[in-house]
C-alpha positions as CSV (number, residue, x, y, z in Angstrom):
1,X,110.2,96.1,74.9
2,X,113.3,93.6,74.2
3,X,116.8,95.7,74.8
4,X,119.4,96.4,72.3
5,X,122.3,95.2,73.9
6,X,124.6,96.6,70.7
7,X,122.8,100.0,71.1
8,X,122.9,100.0,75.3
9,X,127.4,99.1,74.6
10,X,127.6,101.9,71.7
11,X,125.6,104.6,74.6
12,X,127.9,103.3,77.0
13,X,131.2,103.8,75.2
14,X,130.3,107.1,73.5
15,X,129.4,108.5,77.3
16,X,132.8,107.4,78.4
17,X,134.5,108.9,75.3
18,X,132.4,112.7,76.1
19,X,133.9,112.1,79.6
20,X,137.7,111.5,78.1
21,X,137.8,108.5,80.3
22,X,139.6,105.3,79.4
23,X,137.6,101.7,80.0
24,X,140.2,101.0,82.9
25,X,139.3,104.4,84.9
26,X,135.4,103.8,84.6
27,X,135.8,99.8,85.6
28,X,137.4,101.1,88.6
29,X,134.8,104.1,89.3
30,X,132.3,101.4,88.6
31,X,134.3,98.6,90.9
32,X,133.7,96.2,87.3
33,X,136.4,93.6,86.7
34,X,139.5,93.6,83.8
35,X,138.2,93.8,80.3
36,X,134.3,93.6,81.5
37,X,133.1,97.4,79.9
38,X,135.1,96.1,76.6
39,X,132.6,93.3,76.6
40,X,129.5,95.5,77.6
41,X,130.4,97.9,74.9
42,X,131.2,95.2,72.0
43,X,128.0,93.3,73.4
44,X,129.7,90.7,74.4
45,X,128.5,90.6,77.9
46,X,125.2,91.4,79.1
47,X,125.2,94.2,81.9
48,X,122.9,93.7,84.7
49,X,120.7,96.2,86.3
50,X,123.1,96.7,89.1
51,X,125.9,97.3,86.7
52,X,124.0,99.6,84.7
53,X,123.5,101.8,87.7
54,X,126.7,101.7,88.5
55,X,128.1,102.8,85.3
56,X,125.7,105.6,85.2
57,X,126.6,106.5,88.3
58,X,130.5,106.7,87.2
59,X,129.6,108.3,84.4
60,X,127.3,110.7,85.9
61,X,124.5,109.9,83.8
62,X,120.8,108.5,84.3
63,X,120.3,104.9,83.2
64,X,117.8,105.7,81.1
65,X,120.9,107.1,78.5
66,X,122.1,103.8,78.1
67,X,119.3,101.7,78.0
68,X,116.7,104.3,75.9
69,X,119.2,106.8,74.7
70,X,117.7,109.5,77.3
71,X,118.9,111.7,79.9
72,X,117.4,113.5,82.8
73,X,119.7,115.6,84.8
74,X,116.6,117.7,86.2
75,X,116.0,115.3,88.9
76,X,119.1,113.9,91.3
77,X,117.1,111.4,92.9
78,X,117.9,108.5,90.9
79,X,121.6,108.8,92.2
80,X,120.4,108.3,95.7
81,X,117.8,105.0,94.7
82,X,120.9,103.9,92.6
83,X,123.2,104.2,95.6
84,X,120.6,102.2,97.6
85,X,120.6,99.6,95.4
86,X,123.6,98.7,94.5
87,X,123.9,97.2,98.4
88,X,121.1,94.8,97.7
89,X,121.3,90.9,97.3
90,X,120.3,89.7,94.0
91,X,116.7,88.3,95.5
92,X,116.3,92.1,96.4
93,X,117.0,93.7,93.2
94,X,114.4,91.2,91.5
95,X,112.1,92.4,94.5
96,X,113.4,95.8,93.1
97,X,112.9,95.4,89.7
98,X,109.3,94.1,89.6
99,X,107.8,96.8,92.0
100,X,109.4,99.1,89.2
101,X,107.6,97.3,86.7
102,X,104.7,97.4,88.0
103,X,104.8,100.6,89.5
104,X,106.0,102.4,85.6
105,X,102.4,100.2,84.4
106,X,100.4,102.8,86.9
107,X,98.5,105.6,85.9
108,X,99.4,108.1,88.3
């Protein structure tokens, strides 16, 4: 499944508009530099994992709202693995990201 990098921006910025929030407030929530959310949500700039955790996190959402247009508020937990991974090295969060993959191509 390729990502819609247009689609994940226009998620982001209409998110940050239900919140009332100017870009400046959430790049500072999300500790993003000057001007970088303008670029995520013109698709300029391709967000990493890590930053799309963090602006879910400072936008209280679930990454899955930004990246598949869904959101799950019925279960806190990914706050707490978000929070754990935005400490990790970037040979971590590939560690990270391909247990997830395989672990979503289980049958549980």
């Amino acid at each position: 499944m390729a990502l819609d990098y247009t689609e994940i921006g226009r998620r982001i910025a209409r998110r940050r508009k239900q919140l009332g929030l100017k870009q400046s407030e959430v790049e500072e929530k999300a500790d993003l530099s000057y001007k970088y959310l303008s670029n995520i949500e013109r698709s300029i700039s391709i967000p990493s994992t890590e930053v799309i955790m963090r602006l879910a996190i400072a936008l209280d959402t679930t990454p899955d709202e930004f990246l598949v247009g869904t959101l799950r508020h019925e279960n806190e937990e990914w706050k707490n693995i978000a929070e754990m991974l935005r400490n990790f090295d970037s040979k971590k969060l590939s560690l990270a990201r391909s247990f997830l993959t395989w672990l979503s191509e289980q049958e549980l």
